[in-house]
N, CA, C and O atoms as a CHARMM CRD file, in Angstrom:
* protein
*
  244
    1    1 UNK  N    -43.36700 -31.36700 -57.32700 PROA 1      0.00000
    2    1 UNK  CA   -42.42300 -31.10200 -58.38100 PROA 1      0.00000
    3    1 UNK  C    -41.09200 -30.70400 -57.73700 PROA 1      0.00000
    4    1 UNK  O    -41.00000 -29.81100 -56.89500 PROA 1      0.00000
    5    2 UNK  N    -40.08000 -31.42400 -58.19000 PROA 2      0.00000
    6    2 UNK  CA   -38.83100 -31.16200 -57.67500 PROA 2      0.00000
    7    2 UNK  C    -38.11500 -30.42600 -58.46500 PROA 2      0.00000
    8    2 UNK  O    -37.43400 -31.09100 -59.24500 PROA 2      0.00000
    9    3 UNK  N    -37.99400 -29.08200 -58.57200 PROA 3      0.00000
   10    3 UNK  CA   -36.88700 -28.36100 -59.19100 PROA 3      0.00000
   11    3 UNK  C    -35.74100 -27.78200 -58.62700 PROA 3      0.00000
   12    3 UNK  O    -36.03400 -27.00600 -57.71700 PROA 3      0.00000
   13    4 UNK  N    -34.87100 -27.85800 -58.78500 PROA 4      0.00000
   14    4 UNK  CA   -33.24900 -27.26400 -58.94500 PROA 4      0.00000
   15    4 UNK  C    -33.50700 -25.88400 -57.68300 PROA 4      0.00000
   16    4 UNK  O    -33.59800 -24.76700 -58.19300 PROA 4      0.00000
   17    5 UNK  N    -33.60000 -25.93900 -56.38900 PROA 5      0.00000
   18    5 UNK  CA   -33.33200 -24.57100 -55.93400 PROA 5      0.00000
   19    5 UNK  C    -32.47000 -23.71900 -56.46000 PROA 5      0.00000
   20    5 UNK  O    -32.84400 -22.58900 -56.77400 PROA 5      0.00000
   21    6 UNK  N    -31.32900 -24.08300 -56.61700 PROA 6      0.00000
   22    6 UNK  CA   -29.82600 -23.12300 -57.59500 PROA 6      0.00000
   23    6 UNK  C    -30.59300 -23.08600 -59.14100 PROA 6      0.00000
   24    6 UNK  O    -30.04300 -22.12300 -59.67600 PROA 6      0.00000
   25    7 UNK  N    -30.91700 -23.26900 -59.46400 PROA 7      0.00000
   26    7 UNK  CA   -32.00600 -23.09900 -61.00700 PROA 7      0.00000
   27    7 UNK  C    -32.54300 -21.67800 -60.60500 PROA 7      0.00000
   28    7 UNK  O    -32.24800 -20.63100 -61.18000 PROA 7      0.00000
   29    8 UNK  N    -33.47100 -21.82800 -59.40700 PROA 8      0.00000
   30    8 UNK  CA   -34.80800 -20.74300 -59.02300 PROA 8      0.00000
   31    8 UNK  C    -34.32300 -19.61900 -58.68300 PROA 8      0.00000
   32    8 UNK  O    -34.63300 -18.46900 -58.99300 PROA 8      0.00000
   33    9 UNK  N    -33.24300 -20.20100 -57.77300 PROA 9      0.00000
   34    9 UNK  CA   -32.07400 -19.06300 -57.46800 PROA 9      0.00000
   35    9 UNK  C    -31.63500 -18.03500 -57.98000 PROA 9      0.00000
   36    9 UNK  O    -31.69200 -16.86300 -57.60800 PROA 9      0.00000
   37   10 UNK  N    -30.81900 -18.89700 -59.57700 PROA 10     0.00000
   38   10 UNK  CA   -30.49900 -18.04200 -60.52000 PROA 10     0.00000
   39   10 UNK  C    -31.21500 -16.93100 -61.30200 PROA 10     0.00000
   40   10 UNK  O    -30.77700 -15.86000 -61.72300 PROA 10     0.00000
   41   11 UNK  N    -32.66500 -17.58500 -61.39300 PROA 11     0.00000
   42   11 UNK  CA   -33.80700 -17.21100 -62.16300 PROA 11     0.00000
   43   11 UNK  C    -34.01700 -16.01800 -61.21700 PROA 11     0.00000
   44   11 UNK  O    -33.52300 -14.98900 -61.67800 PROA 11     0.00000
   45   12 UNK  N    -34.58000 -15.87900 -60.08800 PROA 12     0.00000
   46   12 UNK  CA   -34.19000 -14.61000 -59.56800 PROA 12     0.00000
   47   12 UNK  C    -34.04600 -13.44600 -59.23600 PROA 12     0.00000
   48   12 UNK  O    -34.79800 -12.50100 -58.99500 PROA 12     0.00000
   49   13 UNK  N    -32.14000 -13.76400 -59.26500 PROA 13     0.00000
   50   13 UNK  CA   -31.37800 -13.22500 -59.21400 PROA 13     0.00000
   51   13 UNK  C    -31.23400 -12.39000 -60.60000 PROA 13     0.00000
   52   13 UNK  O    -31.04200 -11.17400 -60.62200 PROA 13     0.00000
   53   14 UNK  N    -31.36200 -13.27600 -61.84200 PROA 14     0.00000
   54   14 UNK  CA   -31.54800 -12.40700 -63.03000 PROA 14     0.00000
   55   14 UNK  C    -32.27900 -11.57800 -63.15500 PROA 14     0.00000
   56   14 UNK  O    -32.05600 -10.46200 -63.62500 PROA 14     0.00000
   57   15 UNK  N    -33.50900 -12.10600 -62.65000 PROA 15     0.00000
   58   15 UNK  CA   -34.46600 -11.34700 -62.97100 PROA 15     0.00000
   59   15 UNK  C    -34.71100  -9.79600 -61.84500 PROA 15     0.00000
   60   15 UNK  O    -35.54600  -8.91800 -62.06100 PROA 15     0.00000
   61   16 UNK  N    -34.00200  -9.82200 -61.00000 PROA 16     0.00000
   62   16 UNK  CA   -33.83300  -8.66300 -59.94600 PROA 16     0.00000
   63   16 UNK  C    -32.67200  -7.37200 -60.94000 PROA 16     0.00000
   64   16 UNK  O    -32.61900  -6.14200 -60.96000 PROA 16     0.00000
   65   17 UNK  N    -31.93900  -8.42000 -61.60700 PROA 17     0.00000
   66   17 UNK  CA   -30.75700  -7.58500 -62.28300 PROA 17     0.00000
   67   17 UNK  C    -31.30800  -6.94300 -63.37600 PROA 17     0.00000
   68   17 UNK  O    -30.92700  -5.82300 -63.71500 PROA 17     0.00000
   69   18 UNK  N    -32.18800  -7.56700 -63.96700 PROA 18     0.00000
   70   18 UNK  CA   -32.66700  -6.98000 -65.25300 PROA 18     0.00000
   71   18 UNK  C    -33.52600  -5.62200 -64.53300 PROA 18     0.00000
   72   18 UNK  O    -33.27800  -4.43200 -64.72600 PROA 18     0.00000
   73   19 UNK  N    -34.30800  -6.04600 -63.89300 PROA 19     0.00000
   74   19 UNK  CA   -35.32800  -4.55800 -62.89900 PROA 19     0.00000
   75   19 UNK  C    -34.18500  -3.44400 -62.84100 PROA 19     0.00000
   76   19 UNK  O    -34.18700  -2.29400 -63.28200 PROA 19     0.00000
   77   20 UNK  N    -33.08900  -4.25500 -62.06600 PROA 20     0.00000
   78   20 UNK  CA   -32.05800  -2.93500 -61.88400 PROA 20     0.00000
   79   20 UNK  C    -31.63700  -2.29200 -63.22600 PROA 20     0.00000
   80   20 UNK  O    -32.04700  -1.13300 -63.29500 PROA 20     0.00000
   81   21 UNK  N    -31.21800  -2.53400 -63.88000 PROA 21     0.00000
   82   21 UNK  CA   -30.82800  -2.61800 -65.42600 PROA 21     0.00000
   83   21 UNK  C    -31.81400  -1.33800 -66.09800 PROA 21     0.00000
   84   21 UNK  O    -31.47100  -0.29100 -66.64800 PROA 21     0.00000
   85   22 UNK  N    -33.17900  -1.90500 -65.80100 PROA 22     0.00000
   86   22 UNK  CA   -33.96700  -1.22100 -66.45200 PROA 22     0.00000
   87   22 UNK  C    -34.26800   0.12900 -65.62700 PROA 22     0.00000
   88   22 UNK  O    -34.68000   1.15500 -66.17000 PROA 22     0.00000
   89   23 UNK  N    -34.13200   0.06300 -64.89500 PROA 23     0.00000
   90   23 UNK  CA   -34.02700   1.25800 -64.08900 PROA 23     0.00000
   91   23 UNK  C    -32.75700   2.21000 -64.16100 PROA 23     0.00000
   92   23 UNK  O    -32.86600   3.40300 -64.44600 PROA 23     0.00000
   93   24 UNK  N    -31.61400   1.62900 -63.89600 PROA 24     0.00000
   94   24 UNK  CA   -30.46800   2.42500 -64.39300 PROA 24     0.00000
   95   24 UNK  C    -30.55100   3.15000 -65.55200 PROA 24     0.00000
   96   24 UNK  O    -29.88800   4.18300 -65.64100 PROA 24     0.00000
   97   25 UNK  N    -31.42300   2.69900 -66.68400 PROA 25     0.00000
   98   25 UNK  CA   -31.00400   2.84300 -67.76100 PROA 25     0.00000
   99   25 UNK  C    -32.71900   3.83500 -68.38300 PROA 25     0.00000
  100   25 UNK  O    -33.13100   3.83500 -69.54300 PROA 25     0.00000
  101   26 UNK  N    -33.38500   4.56300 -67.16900 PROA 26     0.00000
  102   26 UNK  CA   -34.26100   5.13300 -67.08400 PROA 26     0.00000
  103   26 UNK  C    -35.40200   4.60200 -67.81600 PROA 26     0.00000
  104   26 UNK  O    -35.99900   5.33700 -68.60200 PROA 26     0.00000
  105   27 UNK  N    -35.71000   3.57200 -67.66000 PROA 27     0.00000
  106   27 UNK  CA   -36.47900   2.83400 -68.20600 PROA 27     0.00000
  107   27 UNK  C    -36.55400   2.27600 -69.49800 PROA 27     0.00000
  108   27 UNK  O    -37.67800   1.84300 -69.75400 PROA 27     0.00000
  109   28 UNK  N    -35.82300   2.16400 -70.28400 PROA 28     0.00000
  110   28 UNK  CA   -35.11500   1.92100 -71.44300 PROA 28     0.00000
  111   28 UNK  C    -34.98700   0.68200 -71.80700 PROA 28     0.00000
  112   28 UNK  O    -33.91700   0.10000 -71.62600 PROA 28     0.00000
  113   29 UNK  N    -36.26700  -0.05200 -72.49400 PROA 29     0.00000
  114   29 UNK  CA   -36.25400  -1.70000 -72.51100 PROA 29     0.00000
  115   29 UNK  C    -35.46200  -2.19300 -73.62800 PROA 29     0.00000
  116   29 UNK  O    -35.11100  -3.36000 -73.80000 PROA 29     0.00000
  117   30 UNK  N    -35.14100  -0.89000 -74.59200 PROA 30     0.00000
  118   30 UNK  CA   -34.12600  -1.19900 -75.87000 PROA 30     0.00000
  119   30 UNK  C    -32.09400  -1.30000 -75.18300 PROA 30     0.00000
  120   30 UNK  O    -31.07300  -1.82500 -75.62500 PROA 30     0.00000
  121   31 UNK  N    -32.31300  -0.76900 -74.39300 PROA 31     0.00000
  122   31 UNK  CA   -30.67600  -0.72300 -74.02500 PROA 31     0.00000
  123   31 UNK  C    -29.66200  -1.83300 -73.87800 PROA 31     0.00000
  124   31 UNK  O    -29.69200  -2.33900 -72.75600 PROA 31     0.00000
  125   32 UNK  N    -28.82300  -2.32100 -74.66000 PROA 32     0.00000
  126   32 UNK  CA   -27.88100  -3.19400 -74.77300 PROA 32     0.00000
  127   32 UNK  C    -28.25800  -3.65800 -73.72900 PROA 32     0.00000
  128   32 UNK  O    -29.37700  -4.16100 -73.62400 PROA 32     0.00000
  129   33 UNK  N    -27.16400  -3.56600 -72.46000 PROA 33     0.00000
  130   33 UNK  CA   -27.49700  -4.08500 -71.11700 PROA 33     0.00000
  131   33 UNK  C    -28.71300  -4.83500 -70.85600 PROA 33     0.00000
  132   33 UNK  O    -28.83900  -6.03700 -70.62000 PROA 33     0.00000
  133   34 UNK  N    -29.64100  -3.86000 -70.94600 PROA 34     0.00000
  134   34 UNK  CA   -31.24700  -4.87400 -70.88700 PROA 34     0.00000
  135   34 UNK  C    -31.71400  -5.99100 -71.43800 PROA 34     0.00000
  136   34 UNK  O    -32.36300  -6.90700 -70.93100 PROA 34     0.00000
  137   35 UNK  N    -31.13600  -5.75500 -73.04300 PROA 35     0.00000
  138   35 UNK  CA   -31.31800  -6.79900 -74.19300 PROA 35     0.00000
  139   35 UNK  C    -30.85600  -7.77100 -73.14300 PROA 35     0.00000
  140   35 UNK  O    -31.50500  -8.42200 -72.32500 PROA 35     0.00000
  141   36 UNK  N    -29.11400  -7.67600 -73.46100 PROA 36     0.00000
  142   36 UNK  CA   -28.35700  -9.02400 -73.48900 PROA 36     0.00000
  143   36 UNK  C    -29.23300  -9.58200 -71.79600 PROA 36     0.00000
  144   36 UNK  O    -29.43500 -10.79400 -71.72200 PROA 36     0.00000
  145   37 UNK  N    -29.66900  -8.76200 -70.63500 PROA 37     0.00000
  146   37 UNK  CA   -30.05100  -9.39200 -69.40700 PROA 37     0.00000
  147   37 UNK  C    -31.30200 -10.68000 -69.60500 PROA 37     0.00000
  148   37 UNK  O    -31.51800 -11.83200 -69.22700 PROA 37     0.00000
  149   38 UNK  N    -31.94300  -9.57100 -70.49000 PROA 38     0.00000
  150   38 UNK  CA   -33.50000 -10.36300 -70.41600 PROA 38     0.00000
  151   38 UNK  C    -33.07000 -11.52100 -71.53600 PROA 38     0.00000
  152   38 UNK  O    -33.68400 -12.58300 -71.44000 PROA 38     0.00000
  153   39 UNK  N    -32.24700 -11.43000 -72.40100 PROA 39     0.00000
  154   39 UNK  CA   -31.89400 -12.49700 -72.97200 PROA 39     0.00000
  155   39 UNK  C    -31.29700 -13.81300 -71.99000 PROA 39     0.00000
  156   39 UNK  O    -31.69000 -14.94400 -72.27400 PROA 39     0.00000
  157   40 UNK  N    -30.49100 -13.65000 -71.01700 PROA 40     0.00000
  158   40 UNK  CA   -29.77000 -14.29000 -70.17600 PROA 40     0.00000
  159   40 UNK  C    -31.28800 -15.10300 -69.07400 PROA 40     0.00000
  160   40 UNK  O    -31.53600 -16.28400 -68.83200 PROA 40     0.00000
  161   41 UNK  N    -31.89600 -14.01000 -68.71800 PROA 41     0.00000
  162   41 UNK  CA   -33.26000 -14.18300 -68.13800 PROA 41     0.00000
  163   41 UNK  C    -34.17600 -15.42300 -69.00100 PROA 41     0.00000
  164   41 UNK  O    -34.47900 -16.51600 -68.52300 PROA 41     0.00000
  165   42 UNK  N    -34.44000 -15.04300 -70.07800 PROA 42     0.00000
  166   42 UNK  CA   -35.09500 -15.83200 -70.66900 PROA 42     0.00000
  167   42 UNK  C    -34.77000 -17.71000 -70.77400 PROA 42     0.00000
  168   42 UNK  O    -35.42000 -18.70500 -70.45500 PROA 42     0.00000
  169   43 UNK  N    -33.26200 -17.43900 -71.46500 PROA 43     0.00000
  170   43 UNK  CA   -32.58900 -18.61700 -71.31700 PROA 43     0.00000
  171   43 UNK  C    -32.20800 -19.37700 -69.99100 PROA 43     0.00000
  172   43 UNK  O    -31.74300 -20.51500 -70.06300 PROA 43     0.00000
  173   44 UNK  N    -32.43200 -18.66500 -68.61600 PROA 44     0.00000
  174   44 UNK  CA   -32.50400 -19.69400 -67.54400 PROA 44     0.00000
  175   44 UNK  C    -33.86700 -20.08900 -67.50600 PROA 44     0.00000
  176   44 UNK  O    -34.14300 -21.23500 -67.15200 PROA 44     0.00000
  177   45 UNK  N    -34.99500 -19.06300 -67.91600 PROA 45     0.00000
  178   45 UNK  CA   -36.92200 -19.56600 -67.58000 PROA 45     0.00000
  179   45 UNK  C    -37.21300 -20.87100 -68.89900 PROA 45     0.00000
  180   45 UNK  O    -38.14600 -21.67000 -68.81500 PROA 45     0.00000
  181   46 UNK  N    -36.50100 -20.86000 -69.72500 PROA 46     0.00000
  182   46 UNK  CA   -36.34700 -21.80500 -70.91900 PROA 46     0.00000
  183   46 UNK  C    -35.76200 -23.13900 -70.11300 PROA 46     0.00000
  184   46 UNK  O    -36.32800 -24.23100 -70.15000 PROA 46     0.00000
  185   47 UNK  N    -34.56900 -22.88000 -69.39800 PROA 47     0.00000
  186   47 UNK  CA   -34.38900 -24.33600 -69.02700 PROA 47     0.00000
  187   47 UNK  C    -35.11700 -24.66700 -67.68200 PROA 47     0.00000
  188   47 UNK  O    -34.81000 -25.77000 -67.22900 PROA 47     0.00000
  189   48 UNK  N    -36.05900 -23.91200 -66.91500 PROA 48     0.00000
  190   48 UNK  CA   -36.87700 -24.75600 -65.81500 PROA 48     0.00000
  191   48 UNK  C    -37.96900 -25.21600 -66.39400 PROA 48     0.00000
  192   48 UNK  O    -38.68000 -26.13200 -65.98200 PROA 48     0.00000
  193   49 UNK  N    -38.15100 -24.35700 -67.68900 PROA 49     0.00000
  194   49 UNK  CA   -39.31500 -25.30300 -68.33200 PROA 49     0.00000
  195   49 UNK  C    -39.23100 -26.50900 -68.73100 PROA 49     0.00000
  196   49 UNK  O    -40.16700 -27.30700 -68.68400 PROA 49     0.00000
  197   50 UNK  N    -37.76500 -26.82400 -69.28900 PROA 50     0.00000
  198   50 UNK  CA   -37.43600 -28.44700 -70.15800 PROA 50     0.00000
  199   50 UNK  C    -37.34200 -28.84200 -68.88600 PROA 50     0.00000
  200   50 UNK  O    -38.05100 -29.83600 -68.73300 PROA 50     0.00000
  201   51 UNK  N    -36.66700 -28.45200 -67.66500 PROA 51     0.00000
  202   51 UNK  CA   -36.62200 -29.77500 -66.46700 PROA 51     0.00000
  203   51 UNK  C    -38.13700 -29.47100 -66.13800 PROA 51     0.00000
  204   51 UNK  O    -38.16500 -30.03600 -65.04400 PROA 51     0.00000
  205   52 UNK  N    -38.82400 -29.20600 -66.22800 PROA 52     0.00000
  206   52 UNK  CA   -40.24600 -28.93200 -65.70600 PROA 52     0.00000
  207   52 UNK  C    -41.05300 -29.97900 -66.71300 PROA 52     0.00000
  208   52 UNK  O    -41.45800 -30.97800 -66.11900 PROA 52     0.00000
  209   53 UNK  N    -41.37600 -29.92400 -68.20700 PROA 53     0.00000
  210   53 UNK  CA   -41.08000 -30.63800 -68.59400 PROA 53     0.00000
  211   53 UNK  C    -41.03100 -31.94100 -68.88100 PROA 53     0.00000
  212   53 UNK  O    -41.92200 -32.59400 -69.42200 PROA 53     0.00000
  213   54 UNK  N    -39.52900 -32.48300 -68.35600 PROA 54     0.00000
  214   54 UNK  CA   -39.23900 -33.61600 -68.80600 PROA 54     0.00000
  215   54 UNK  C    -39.46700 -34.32700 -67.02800 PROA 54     0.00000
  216   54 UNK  O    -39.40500 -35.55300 -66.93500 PROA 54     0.00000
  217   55 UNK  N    -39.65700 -33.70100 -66.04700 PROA 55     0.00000
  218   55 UNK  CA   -39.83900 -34.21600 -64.78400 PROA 55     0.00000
  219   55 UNK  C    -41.44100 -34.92000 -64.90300 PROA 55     0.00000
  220   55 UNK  O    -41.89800 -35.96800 -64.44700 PROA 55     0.00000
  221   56 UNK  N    -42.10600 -33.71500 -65.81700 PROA 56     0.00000
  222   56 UNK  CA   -43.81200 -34.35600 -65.71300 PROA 56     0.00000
  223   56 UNK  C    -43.74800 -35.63800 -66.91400 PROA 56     0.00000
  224   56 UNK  O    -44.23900 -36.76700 -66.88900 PROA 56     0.00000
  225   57 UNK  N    -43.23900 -35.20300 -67.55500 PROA 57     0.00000
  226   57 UNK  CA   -43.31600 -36.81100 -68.53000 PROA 57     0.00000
  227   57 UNK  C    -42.90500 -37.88200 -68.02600 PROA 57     0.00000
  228   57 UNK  O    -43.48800 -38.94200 -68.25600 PROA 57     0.00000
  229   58 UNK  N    -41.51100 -37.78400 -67.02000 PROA 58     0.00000
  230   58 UNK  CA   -41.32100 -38.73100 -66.60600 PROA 58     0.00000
  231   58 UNK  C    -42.28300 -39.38400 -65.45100 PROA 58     0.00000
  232   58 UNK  O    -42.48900 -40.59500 -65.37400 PROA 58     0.00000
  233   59 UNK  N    -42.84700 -38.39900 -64.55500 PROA 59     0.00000
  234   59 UNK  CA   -44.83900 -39.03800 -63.62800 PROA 59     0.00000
  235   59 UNK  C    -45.26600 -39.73800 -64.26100 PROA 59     0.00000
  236   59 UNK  O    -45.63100 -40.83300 -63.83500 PROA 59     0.00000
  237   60 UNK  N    -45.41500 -39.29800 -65.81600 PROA 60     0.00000
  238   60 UNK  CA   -46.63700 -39.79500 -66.58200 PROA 60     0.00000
  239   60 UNK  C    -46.22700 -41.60500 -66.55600 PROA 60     0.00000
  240   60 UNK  O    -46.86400 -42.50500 -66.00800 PROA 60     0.00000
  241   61 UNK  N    -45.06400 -41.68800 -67.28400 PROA 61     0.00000
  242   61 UNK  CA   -44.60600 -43.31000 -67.45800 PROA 61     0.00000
  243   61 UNK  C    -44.48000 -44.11200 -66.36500 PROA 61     0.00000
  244   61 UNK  O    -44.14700 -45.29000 -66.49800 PROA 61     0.00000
């Protein structure tokens, strides 16, 4: 499976920020900051799934 290193990268990197986030913010999974991160988080793990995806459909044909 060939995915996007700068994709995995990003993915991450977010996801290291959100840890920090949640820690700054004494563990606090409601805190603005956190929201909008893991929101940001989510929406890069959302798009390795569609290239993830649309890479295996394309094997299939």
């Amino acid at each position: 499976m060939v995915m996007s290193l700068d994709l995995i990268n990003r993915i991450e990197k977010a996801r290291r920020s959100l840890h920090m986030l949640v820690e700054h913010h004494g563990g606090g999974l409601g805190h603005p900051d956190v929201i909008r991160q893991s929101m940001a988080l989510d929406e890069l793990i959302n798009e390795y799934n569609r290239l993830n995806r649309s890479q295996t459909r394309a094997r299939m044909i």
